[in-house]
C-alpha positions as CSV (number, residue, x, y, z in Angstrom):
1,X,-39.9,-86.5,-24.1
2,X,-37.7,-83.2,-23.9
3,X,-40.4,-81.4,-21.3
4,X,-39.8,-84.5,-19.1
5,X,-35.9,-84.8,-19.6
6,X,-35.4,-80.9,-19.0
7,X,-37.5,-80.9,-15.9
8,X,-35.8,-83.6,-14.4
9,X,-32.6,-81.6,-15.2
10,X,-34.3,-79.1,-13.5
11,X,-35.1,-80.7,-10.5
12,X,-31.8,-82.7,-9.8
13,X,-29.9,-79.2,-10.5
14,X,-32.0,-77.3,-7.9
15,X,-33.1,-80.0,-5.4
16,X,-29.5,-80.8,-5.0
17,X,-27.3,-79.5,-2.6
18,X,-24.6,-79.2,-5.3
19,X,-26.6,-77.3,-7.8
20,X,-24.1,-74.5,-9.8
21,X,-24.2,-71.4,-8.4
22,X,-22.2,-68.7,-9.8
23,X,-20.1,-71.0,-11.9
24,X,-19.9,-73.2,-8.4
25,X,-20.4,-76.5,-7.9
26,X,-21.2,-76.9,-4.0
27,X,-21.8,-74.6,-1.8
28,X,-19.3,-73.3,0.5
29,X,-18.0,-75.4,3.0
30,X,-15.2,-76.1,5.3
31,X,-11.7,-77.4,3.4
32,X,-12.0,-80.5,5.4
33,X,-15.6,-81.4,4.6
34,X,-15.0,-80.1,1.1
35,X,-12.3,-82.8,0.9
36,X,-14.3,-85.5,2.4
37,X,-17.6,-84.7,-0.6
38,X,-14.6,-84.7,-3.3
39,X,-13.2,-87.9,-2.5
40,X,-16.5,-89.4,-2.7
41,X,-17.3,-87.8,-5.9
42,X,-14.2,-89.1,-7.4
43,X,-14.7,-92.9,-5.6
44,X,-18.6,-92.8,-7.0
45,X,-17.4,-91.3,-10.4
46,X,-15.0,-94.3,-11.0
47,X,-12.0,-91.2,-11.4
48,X,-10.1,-92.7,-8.6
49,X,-10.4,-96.7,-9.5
50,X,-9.2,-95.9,-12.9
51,X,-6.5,-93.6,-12.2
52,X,-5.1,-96.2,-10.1
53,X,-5.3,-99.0,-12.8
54,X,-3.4,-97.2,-15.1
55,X,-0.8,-96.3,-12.6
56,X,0.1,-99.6,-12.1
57,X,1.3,-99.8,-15.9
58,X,2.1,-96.2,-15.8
59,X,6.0,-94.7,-16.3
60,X,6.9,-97.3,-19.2
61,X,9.6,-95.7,-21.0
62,X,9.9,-97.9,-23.6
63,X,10.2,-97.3,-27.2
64,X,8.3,-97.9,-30.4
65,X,11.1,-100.8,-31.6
66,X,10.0,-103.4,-28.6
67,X,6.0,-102.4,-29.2
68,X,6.7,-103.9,-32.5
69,X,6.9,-107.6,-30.7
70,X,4.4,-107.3,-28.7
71,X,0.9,-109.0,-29.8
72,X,-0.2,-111.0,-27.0
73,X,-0.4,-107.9,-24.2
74,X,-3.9,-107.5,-22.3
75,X,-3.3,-103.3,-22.5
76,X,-4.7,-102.2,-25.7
77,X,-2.1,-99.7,-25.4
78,X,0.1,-102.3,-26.3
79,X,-1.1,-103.8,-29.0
80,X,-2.6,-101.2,-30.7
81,X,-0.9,-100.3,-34.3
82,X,-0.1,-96.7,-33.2
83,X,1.1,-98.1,-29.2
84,X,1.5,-95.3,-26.7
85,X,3.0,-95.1,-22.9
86,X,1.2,-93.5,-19.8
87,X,2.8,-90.9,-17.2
88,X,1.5,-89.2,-14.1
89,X,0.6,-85.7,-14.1
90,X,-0.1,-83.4,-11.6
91,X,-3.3,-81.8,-12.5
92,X,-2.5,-78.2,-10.6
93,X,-2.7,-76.3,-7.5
94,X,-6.1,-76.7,-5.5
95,X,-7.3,-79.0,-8.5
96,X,-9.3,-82.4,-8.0
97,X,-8.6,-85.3,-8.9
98,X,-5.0,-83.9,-7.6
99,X,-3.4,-85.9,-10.6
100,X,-3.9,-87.7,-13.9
101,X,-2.6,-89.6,-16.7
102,X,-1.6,-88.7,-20.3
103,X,-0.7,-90.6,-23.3
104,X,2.8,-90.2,-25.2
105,X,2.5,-91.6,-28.3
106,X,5.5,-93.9,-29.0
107,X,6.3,-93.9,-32.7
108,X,5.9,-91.7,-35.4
109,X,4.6,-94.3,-37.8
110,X,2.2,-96.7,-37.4
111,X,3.2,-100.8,-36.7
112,X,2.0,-102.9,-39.5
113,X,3.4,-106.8,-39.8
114,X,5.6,-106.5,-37.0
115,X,7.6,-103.2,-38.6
116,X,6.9,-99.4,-38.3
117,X,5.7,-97.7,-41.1
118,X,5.9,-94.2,-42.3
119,X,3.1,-94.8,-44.9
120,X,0.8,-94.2,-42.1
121,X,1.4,-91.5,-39.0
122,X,0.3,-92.1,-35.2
123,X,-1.4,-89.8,-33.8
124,X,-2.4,-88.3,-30.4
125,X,-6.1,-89.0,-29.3
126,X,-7.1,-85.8,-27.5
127,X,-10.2,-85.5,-24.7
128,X,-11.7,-82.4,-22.6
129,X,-11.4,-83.7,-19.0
130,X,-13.4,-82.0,-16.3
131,X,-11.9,-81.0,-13.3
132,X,-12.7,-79.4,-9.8
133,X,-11.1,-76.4,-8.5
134,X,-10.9,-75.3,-5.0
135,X,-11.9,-71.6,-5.1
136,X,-12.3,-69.5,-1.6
137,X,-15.4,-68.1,-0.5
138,X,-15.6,-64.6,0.8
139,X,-14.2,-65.3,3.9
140,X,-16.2,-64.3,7.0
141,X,-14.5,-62.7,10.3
142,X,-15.7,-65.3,12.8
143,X,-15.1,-68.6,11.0
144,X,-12.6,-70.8,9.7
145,X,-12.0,-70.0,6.2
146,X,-14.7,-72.2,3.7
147,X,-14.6,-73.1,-0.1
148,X,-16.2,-74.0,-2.9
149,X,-15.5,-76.1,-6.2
150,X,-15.8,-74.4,-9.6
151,X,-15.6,-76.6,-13.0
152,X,-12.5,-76.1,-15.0
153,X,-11.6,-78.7,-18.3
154,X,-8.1,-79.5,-19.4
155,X,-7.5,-81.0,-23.1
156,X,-5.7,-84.6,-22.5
157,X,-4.1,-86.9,-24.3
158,X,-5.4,-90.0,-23.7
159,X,-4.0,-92.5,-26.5
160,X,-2.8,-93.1,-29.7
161,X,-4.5,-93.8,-33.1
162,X,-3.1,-94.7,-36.7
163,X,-4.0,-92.4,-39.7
164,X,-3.5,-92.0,-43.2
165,X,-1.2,-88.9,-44.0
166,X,-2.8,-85.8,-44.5
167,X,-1.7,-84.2,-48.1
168,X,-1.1,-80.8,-48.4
């Protein structure tokens, strides 16, 4: 089963036109065609699509107080017992996807019969998120100046959970 696994690893790495090359991703290509195979990796990847869901509910500034009501919302995020808010980040210069969203957790404590309480603490959920950078290739004299996308992860906050207090 593992022969057959790693060989097809094998061959979709080095068949592909995006096998890893020195820490790579693609090979180097023009900034306007790089952009052009990003944008489709992100639309095939589901990246974009779900960025864009959660920006629709994303900026919500409220606080923990009027998550304590709130039982009947769609948005786990909303009715979980340790509720958290989502902003837009930028993800950095030359980065793909060009921004993302991040979790703020929205109380301390955790929301049990309607009330907060400090017997239990929320927490932050925390994820490695890949991203894509646009590195320059060694530029040649005659051409316009190509690129190539190397893999770079980010830690995230993604949500919130409810936990027991650690004792120390």
């Amino acid at each position: 089963m593992w022969s057959s696994l790693l060989h097809g690893v094998f061959l979709l790495l080095f068949a592909s036109r995006a096998a890893l090359c020195e820490g790579r991703l693609i090979s180097c290509l023009t900034e306007d065609k790089l952009v052009k195979r990003v944008e489709r990796l992100l639309a095939h990847s589901g990246v974009i699509a779900t960025a864009e869901r959660i920006a629709e509910g994303a900026a919500d500034e409220r606080s923990c107080l009027e998550f304590t009501r709130r039982h009947h919302s769609t948005e786990i995020r909303e009715r979980s017992l340790s509720p958290w808010s989502v902003s837009e980040k930028p993800s950095g210069l030359d980065m793909f996807p060009e921004t993302y969203t991040e979790a703020k957790c929205l109380c301390t404590g955790c929301i049990i019969n309607g009330t907060q309480s400090n017997d239990y603490n929320s927490v932050p959920v925390m994820r490695s998120m890949m991203f894509l950078k646009k590195v320059l290739c060694e530029i040649q004299s005659d051409s316009k100046p190509k690129y190539s996308l190397q893999i770079e992860y980010k830690t995230v906050q993604v949500g919130c959970t409810c936990v027991v207090p650690s004792t120390q």
